[in-house]
NUTI-902158 format. One record per residue (C-alpha): x negated, y, z; residue in one letter. Coordinates in steps of 0.5 Angstrom, whole numbers, padded with zeros to 4 digits, always signed. Layout:
! residues N
XYZa
...
! end
This chain:
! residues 96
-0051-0200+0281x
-0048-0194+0277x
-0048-0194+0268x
-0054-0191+0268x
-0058-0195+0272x
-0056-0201+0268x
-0056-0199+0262x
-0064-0196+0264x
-0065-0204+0266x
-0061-0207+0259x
-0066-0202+0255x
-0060-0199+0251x
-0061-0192+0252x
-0068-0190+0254x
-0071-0184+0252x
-0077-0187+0248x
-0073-0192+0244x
-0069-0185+0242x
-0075-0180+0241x
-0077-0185+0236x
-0070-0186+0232x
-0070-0179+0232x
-0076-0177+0228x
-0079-0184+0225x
-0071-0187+0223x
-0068-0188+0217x
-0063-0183+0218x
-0069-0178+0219x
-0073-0179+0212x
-0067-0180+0209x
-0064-0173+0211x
-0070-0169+0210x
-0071-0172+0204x
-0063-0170+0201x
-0064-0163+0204x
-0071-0162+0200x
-0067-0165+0194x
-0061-0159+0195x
-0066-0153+0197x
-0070-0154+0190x
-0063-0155+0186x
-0061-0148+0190x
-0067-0145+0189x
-0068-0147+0181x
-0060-0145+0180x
-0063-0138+0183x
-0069-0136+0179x
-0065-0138+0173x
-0059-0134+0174x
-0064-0128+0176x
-0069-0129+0170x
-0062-0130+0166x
-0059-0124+0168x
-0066-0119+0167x
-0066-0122+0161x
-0060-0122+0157x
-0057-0116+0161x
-0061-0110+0158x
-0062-0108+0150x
-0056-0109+0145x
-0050-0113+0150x
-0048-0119+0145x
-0040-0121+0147x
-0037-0128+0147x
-0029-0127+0148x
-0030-0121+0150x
-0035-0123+0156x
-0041-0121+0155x
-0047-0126+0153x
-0051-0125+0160x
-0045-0126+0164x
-0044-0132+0161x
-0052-0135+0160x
-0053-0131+0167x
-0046-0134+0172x
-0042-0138+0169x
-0047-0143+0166x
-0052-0145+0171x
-0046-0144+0176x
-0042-0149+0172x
-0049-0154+0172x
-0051-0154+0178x
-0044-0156+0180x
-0044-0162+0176x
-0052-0164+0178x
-0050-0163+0185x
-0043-0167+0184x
-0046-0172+0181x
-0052-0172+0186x
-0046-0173+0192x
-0044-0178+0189x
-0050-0182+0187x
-0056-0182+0191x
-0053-0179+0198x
-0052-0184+0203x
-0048-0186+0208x
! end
């Protein structure tokens, strides 16, 4: 008798017992779930950044040091929270 065949008979690798952990395990909902979490996260941080940006980057340009204020309310502040709320995320609430 072959490994296959034992494991078939020992139940270890059946394809029932692996269509089932593949879309109803734990692992399953909890990827899904993170995946959901950081393309809402994305996608926020993009409508922001384009609604930042048409709104600051047109009329009278404000500077700050030199950059101008849209630049600064249209990239480098979300840019900067989204790195934070995606390290903090990371850290915290994925798991293992």
């Amino acid at each position: 008798m072959n490994k296959t065949q034992e494991n078939a008979q020992t139940g270890k690798y059946t394809a029932d017992k692996l269509d089932m952990r593949a879309t109803s395990g734990c692992s399953y909902h909890q990827c899904k779930k993170e995946a959901f979490i950081t393309i809402i996260a994305y996608l926020v941080f993009a409508v922001f950044t384009i609604a930042s940006c048409g709104i600051f980057g047109y009329g009278d340009i404000s500077y700050v040091w030199g950059i101008p204020l849209w630049i600064i309310l249209g990239i480098f502040v979300p840019t900067v929270a989204l790195i934070v709320y995606l390290i903090v995320y990371l850290t915290k609430i994925y798991k293992d």
